[in-house]
N, C-alpha and C positions, 0 to 999 in steps of 0.2 A: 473184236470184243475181247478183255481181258477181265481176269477175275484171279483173285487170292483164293487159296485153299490150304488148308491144315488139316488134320486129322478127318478127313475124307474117305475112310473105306468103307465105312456103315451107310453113306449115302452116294456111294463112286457110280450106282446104275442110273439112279435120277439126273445124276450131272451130266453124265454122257448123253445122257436119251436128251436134253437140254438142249446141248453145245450142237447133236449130228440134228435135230428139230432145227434149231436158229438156222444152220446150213441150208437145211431143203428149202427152208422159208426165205431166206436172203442167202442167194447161193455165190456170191462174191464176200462172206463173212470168212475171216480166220480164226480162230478161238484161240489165246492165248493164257496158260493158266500159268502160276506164279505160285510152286510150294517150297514152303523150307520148314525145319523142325517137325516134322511131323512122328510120331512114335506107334505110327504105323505103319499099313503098308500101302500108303496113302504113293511115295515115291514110284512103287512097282509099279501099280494099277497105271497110275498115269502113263508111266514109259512104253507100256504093253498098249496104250489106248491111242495115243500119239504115231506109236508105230502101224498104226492099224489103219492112220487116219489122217487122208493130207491136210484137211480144215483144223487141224490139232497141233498146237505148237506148245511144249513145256517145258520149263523149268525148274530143278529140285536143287535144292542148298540146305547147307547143314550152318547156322551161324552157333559161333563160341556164345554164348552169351554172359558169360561170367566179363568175357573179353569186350564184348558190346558194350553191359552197363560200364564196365572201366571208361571207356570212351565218348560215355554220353552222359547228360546235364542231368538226367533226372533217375528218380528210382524209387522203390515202396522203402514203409517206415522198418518192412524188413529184409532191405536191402536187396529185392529183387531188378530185375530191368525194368524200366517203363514200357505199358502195354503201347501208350502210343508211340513210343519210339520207332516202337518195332515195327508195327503196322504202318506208319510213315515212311518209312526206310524202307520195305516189303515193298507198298505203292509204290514207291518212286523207280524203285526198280524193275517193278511191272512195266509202269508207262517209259521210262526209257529204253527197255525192251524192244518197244512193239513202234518206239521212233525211230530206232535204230535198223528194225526190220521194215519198214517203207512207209509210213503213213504221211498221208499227204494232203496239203492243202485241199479242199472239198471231201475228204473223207467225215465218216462219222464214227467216233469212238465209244462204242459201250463199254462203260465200266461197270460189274458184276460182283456181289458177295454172292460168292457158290454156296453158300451152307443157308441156302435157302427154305422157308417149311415145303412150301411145291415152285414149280418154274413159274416164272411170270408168262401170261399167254403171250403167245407170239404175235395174234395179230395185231395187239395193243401195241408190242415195241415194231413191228414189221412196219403199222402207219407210221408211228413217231418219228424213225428215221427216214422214212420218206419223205416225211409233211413239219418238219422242225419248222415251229414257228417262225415266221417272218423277226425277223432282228435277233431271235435267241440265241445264247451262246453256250446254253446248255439248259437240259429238261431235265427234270428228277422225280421219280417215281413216289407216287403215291403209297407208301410203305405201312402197313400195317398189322397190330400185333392179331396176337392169337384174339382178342376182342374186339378185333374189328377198327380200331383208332389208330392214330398217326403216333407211328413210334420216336423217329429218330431225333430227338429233340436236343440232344448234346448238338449234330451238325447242324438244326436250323437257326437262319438268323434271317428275323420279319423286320418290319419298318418300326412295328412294334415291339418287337424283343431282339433287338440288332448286338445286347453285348453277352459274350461269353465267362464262364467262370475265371478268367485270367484275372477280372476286372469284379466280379459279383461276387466272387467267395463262394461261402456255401449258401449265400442266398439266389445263385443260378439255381440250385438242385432244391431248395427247400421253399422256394417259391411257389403257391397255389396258384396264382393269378397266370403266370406262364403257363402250366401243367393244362390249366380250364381252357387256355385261350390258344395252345398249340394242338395237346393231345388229343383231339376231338375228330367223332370220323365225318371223314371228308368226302359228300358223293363223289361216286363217279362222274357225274353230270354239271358238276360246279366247273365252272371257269380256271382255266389255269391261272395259278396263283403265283405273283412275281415276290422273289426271296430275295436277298442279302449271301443267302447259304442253304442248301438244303442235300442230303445226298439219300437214305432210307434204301440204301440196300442197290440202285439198279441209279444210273445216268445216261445221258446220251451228249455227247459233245461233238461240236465241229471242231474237226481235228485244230484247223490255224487258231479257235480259241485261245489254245493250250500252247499255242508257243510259245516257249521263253517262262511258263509257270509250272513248278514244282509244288508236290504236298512239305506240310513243316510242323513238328509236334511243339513248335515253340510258338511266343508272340512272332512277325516279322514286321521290318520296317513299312511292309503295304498294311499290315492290321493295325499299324501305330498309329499310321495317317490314315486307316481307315474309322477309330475311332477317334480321333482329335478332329477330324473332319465333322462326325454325328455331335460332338460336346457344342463344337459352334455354332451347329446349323442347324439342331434337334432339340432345345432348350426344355421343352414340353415333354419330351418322353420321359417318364418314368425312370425306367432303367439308367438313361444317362442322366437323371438330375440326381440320382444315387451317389453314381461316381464324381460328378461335379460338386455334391455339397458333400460328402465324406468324407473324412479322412482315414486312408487306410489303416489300420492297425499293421504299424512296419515291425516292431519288437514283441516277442509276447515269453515272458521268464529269460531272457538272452536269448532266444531264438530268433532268428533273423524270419519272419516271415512271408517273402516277397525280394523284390530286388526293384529299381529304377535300370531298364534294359535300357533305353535310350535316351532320355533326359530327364529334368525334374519335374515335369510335366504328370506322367502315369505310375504311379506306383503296380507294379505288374504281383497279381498274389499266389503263391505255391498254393495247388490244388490240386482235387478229387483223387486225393490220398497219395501224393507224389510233394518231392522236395523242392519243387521247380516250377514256377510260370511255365505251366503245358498248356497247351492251345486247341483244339481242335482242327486237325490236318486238312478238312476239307473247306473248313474258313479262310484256312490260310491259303489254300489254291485258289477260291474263289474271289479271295480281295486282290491277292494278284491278277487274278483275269481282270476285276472292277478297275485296277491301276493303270491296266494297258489300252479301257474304253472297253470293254469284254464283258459288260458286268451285267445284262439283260439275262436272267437264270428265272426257268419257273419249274413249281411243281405240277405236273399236269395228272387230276385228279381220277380220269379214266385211262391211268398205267398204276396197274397195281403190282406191286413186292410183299410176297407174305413171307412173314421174317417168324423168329420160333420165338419170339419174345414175348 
């Protein structure tokens, strides 16, 4: 199990009580946490917890980030780093972590946002990775906010809402039609439901899924062809007859806004307050898995994530 954390000290007793819970429940689980930057004492707590704790593996880093955004594509209109960068760069770092440390074909990978409002129950994820659906190559938590509804709607991607803002501008975020037909709460009791993309705080992966795929805060070459794929064989969707009879707005006052990343094909557009075709990290892992034949992903409606949103 691995999970990101930041500024963690206000909530360090519920995470623990969490990670040594998952232990008793599935006692061949590692915990694997992944902090950097934090402006607390978010580092201590951890290293004193870890020492306490053989199921407990951490890591604390201090990254430049003046030195970061210098090195990466994207950034705010005031000149800050990109939040996905970072958080993409963080994950990737996690999961190479925890491959480097022994994970093995028939294992199962939980991935975890710790800065959860309570733990997700245990016997909900104890079944899941016991019982992962026949052909899935990853299950995603039923995530919901402080109202009870389906929160994470930047990572999901349905049959019905398959494109992200790279491609929709601000009409991803200012779309009613998505908000009515995503955010909506989803029994416990409803059928798991097969995605494109979904992640809502909590996953579960067969470790060989994840072979050979990395998170990316950018378009990549598998989202390029995983949307020119939906343009020629999705004519009816909405979303893509948008991008199909569009034309992107590429100039606006000599501001460049967008770029052609791989051909003349997709015009790629800077968004959700960044200088840069950013993508959603968890798309991007996920069309790599769909590239490799990996692409069977659901959200399974009785595994809940309560997130502070």
């Amino acid at each position: 199990m691995g999970g990101l954390l930041r500024d963690g000290e206000e909530t360090m007793d519920q995470i623990l009580r969490f990670i040594d819970d998952s232990h008793r429940e599935l006692p061949g689980l590692t915990a694997y946490v992944f902090e950097n930057n934090s402006r607390d004492r978010t580092p201590e707590l951890l290293s004193e917890a870890a020492g306490e704790r053989s199921h407990l593996r951490v890591r604390s880093e201090v990254w430049d980030l003046d030195e970061f955004r210098e090195s990466s594509k994207a950034r705010t209109w005031d000149n800050k780093p990109c939040r996905l960068e970072l958080i993409s760069e963080a994950r990737n770092r996690l999961l190479d972590w925890m491959r480097e440390d022994g994970i093995s074909a028939g294992d199962r990978v939980v991935i975890v946002d710790l800065d959860f409002l309570r733990p997700p129950p245990l016997d909900a994820l104890a079944r899941t990775i016991d019982e992962m659906p026949e052909g899935a190559a990853a299950v995603f938590a039923n995530g919901v906010d402080r109202g009870g509804r389906y929160y994470d709607l930047y990572e999901l991607r349905t049959k019905e809402h398959p494109v992200g803002p790279e491609l929709l501008g601000d009409r991803f975020w200012s779309s009613r039609r998505r908000r009515r037909d995503l955010a909506r709460v989803i029994p416990p009791n409803e059928p798991p439901i097969e995605v494109y993309s979904a992640f809502a705080g909590l996953a579960v992966y067969r470790a060989e899924a994840l072979e050979g795929c990395r998170y990316s805060p950018y378009p990549t070459p598998e989202l390029d062809a995983f949307y020119k794929e939906l343009i020629r064989g999705d004519a009816g969707n909405s979303e893509v007859k948008h991008v199909r009879r569009g034309k992107a707005e590429k100039i606006r006052k000599g501001a460049l806004l967008g770029a052609h990343l791989f051909d003349d094909e997709l015009f790629y557009l800077n968004n959700s307050g960044f200088n840069f075709p950013i993508a959603a990290e968890h798309v991007n892992l996920h069309v790599s898995m769909r590239a490799k034949g990996r692409g069977k992903l659901l959200i399974l409606p009785g595994l809940p994530y309560f997130s502070h949103h």
